[in-house]
N, C-alpha and C positions, 0 to 999 in steps of 0.2 A: 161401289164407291166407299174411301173409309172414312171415318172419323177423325176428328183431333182429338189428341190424346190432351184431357181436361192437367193442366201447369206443366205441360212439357214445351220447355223453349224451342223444341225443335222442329215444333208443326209436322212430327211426324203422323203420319195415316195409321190405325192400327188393321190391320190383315184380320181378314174376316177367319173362322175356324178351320172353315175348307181351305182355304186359299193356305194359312198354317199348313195343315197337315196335306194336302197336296203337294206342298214344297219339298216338305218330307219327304212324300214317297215318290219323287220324280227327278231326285236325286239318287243318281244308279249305284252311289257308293255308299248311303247309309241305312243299317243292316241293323237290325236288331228284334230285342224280344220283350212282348206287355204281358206283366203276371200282377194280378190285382185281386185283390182278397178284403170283400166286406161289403164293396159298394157297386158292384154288379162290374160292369166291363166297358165303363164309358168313355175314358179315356181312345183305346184303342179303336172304338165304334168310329169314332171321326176319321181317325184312320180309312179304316174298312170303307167307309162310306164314301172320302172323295176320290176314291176312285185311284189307279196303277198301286196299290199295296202291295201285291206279290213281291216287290222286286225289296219291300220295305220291310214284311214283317215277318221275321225268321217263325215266330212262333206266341199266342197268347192263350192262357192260359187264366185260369181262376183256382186254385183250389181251397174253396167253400170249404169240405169237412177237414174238422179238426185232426182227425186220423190222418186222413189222405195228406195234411196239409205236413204233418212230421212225420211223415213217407218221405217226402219228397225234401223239404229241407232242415228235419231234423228237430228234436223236443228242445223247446228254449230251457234252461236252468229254472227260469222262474216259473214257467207254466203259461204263459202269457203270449199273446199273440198280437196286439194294436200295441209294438214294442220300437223303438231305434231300433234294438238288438236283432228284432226279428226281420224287419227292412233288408237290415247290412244284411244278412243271410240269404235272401232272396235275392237280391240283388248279385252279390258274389258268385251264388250257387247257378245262377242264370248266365252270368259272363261268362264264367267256368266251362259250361255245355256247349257256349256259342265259339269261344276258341276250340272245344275239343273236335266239335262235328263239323267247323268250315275250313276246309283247307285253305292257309296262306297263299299259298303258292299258286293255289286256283284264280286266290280273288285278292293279287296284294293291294287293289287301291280299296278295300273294304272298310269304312269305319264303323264298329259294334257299337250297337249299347244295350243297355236296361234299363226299362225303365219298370220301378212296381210302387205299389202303395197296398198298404194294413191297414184296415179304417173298420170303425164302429160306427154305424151312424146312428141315429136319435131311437131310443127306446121306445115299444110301446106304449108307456104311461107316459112318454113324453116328458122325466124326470131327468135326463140328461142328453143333451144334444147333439154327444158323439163327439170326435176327434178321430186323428187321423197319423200315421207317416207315407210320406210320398219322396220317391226317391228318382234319381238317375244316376248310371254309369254309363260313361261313353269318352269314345275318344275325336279328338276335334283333327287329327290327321293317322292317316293308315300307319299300324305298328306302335302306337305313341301308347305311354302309358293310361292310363285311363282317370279321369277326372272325375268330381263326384258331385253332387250337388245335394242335399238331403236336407228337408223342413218339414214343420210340426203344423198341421191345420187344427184348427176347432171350426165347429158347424156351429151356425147361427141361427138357421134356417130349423121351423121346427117339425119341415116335409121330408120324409126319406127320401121321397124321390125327385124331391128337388137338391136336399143335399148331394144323391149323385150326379145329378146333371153336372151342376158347379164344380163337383172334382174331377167328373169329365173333360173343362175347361180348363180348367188349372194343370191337368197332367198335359193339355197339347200346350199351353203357353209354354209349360217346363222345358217340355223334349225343344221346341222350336228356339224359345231362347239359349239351350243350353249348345243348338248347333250354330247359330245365328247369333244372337246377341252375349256368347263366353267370355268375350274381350271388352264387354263393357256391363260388368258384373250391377252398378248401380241402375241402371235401365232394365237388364234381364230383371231384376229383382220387381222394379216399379209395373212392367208387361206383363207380371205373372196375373194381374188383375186387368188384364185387359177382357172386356167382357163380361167381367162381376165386376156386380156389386160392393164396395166393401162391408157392406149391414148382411152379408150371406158366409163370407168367410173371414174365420181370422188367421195368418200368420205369423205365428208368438216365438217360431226358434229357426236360424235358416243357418247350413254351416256348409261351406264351398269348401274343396280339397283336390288336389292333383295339379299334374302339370299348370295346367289353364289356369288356376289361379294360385299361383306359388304369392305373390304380392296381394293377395286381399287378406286384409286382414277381418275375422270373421265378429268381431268386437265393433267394428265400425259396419258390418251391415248388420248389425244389433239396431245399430243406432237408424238408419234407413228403413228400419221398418216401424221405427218409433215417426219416423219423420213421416214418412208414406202416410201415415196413419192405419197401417195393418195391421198393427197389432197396440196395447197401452202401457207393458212392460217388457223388459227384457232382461238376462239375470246373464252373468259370465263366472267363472271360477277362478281360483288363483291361476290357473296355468292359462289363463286368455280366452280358455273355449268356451262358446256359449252355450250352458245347461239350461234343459225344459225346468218350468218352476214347478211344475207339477211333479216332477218325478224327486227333486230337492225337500221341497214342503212338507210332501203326502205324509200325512201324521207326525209332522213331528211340532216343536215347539218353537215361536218363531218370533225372536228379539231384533229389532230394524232401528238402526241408526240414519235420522235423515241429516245432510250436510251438503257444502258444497264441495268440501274437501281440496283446498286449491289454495297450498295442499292440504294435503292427511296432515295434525301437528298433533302435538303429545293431548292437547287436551281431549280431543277426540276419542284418542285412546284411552284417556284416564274418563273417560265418558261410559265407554264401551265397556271396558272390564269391571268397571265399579256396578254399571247396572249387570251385568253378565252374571254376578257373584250373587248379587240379591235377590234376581228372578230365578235361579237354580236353588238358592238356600229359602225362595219361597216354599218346598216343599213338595210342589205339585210340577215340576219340571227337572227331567234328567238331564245332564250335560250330554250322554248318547242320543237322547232323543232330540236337541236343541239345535236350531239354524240360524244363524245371526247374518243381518243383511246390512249391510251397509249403501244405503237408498241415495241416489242424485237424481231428483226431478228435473225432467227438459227443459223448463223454466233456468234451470240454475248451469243450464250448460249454451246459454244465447248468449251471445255479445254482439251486440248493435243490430238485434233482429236475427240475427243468424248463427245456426250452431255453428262452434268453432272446433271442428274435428281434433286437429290439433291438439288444444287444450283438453277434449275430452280423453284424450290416450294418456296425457300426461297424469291425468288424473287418477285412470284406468290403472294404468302401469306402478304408482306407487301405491294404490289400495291392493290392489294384488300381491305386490312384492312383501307386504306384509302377512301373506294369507288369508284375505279376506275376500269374501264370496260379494258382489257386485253388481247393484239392481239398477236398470236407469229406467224412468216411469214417465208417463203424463200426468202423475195423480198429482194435481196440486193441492189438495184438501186433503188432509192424513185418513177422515173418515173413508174414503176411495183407496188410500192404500188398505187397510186395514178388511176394506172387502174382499178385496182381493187375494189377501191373504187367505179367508177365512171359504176360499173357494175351493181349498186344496186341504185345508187343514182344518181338523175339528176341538184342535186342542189349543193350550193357551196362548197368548199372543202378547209381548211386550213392546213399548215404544220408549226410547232415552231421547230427550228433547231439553233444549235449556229453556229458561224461565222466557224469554222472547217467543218462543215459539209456541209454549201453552197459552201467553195471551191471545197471541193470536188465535189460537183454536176456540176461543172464547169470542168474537171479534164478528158480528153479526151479518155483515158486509161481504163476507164471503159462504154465502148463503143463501143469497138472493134469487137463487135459482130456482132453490129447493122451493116446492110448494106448502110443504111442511116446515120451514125455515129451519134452525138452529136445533132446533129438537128432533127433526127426522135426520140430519145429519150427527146426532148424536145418540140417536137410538141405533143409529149406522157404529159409530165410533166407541164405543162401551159394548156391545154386543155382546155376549160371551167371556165374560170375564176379563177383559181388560186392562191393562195393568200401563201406567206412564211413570215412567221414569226420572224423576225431576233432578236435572244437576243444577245448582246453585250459580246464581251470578254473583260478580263482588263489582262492588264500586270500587276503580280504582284510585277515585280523590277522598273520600270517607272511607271508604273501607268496609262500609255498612254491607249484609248478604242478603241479600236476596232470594228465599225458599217458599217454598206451598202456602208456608205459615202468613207471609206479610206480603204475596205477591199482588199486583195492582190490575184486577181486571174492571173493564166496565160496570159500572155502577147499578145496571139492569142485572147483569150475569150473575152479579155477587152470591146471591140463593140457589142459585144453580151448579157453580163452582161447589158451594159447598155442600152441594149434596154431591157429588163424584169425592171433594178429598176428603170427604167423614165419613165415605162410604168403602175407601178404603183405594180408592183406582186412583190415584194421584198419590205416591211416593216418593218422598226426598230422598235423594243420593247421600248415603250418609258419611261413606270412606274416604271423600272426595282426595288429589292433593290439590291442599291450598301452593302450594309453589309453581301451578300452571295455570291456576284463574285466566289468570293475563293476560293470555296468550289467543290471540284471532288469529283466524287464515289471512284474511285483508292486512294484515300489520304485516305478516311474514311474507306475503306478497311482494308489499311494496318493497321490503327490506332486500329483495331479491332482487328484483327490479333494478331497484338504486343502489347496487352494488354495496351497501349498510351491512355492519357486523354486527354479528347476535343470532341471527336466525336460524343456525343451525342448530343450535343447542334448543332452541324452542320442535323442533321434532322429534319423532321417533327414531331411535335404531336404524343405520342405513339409509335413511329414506334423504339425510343431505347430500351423502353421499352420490344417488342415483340421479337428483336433480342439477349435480354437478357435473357428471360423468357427461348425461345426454343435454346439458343446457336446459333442463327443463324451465319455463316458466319466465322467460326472458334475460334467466342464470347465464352469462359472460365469465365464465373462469381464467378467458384468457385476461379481461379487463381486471379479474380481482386480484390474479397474481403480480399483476402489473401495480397493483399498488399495495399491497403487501409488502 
């Protein structure tokens, strides 16, 4: 008997493991091969186990030594083994052998796949919990190109051999969703936890490709695994695709712009580059070594309770267009981003925030959690050297500015404020231009909105242009030419 799937409208049942992988292999036309290397062979075991496999599994395999392992599909560049790179290669290398050695013409309603996964699981000192890649190739009709499916786990779990149980289950959700549920990529995604728990695994990168998913876009189930709750960050590049943070961060130096960017306007960028200049001319950060993020909390991407995908791409799409690399998080406390960071990197860490937003970091109320209050969340947030970026406000009716020097926190905090900015971790932005104070997203919104002139000139390079082109943002060009 199954269960209901806990917030799915559709009272669907979810298929017990067997019942999964039975489907599989009682299906006379789908064919393929399990190669898994790290976490013993537990995926396929379910396989094996419910029974008609023969007809299912071309061939599985493990190769454990390192030797044997670049035998068979060759030395990565890096040396490295729990890689993407290494995944895609196994993967490939396994499709490759399964068109070479089944004849077409033997078995044309055949459809192949691979599935594999490179996994570390948790050390014996028990100092890191392991990670993982897990992948598929497969085609969803005989002859068709082949489809992809490839994500990044982390183990949570601090038993090895509960870690493989779990990835055991996640590789039959994979394979079943990927024959079964391809055509409704938001659901495969949400069943890949059917069965776990989410406090056992997390998934932090997931990127679809091939036929079957020519129309998802892989930036929006970024966002789906922020919503699922599978993972609390997610990171994309300028070209859309979305990169592990681990593999972007790992040692380098890590500058993070939070906003809502809606849109991107000049002062942002006069935000960015002015801090960018100063945390590099700090002395202890190389521009080769540096990663600048430009952060949106899920909070800042809801309207009226719910995220507005929409609006999220719009957003997506012009922080990109300017080449900028693209975080979207659950942290709503910057101390939680900042740990995050410091998960992947051991070097220094900067924050660009205007003067509203360091009050607020100062602001006791969001803390109430902590058991330690404000000072455990800021022995969180100072950590390691630390460095805040402070760009100045201006009064736009006085004119009076607003800096570190005269800023207005609570009246308890004041002692504490000034032990961080005479200790050096709170930084006025010194090059600022005064010629874009003025300038809010919310203004240029509305001006957009209301069909209002001026708002282009208050952006960056381009970026009027592209929210003209696609209408972004409630942008009417047929309406503006029309009165023009």
């Amino acid at each position: 008997m199954g269960v209901t799937l806990p917030g799915d409208n559709d009272f669907e049942s979810v298929p017990s493991l067997k019942s999964k992988s039975l489907r599989i292999n009682l299906n006379r036309n789908i064919y393929g091969t399990f190669a898994e290397i790290g976490a013993g062979q537990e995926t396929v075991r379910h396989f094996f186990r419910a029974g008609g496999a023969s007809g299912t599994i071309a061939k599985a395999m493990s190769a454990y030594d390192k030797d044997f392992s670049d035998a068979v599909y060759g030395v990565q560049d890096d040396g490295r083994y729990v890689t993407e790179a290494r995944l895609r290669r196994m993967l490939q290398h396994e499709s490759d052998l399964i068109e070479e050695r089944i004849a077409r013409d033997k078995h044309p309603e055949k459809m192949f796949f691979t599935y594999a996964n490179t996994v570390a699981t948790i050390d014996f000192a028990k100092k890191y919990k392991g990670h993982g890649w897990v992948g598929i190739k497969f085609q969803a009709a005989p002859l068709e190109e082949y489809s992809e499916i490839i994500l990044h786990v982390r183990f949570k779990e601090t038993d090895a051999r509960l870690q493989q149980i779990t990835l055991g289950i996640l590789g039959v959700n994979l394979i079943y969703g990927a024959f079964y549920k391809h055509d409704q990529p938001k659901k495969l995604l949400k069943y890949l936890y059917d069965h776990i728990d989410k406090d056992k695994i997390e998934i932090d990168m997931i990127n679809f490709d091939g036929p079957r998913f020519k129309q998802v876009d892989n930036r929006l189930m970024s966002l789906q695994l922020l919503r699922n709750e599978m993972t609390e960050a997610v990171m994309f590049g300028p070209d859309g695709k979305n990169i592990l943070s681990a593999r972007i961060l790992y040692k380098k130096n890590v500058l993070a712009l939070r906003g809502s960017f809606r849109p991107v306007t000049k002062v942002n960028m006069d935000m960015y580059e002015t801090a960018k200049a100063m945390f590099i001319k700090s002395g202890k950060v190389k521009e080769d070594k540096l990663e600048t993020i430009f952060e949106i909390t899920l909070s800042n991407l809801k309207a009226q309770g719910e995220i507005d995908e929409e609006d999220f791409m719009h957003r997506a799409e012009l922080l990109c267009s300017l080449g900028q690399t693209v975080m979207i998080s659950n942290f709503k406390e910057y101390y939680r981003l900042v740990e995050y960071f410091n998960n992947y990197t051991k070097e220094r860490i900067g924050l660009v925030m205007g003067v509203n937003n360091l009050v607020d970091i100062f602001d006791t109320k969001y803390y109430t959690h902590l058991s330690g209050g404000i000072l455990e969340a800021f022995g969180k947030l100072f950590f390691k050297d630390l460095r805040v970026y402070l760009y100045p406000m201006i009064d736009t009716e006085t004119g009076e500015l607003t800096t570190s020097d005269n800023i207005k926190v609570h009246p308890r905090m004041k002692e504490l404020y000034k032990f961080f900015k005479y200790n050096g971790r709170v930084i006025d932005i010194e090059d600022y231009n005064k010629d874009v104070m003025h300038i809010f997203s919310r203004e240029v919104l509305r001006m957009i909105a209301e069909g209002e002139d001026g708002w282009r000139e208050m952006l960056p390079p381009g970026i009027a242009e592209l929210i003209e082109e696609q209408n972004l943002f409630g942008c009417n060009t047929v309406d503006m030419l029309g009165t023009s």
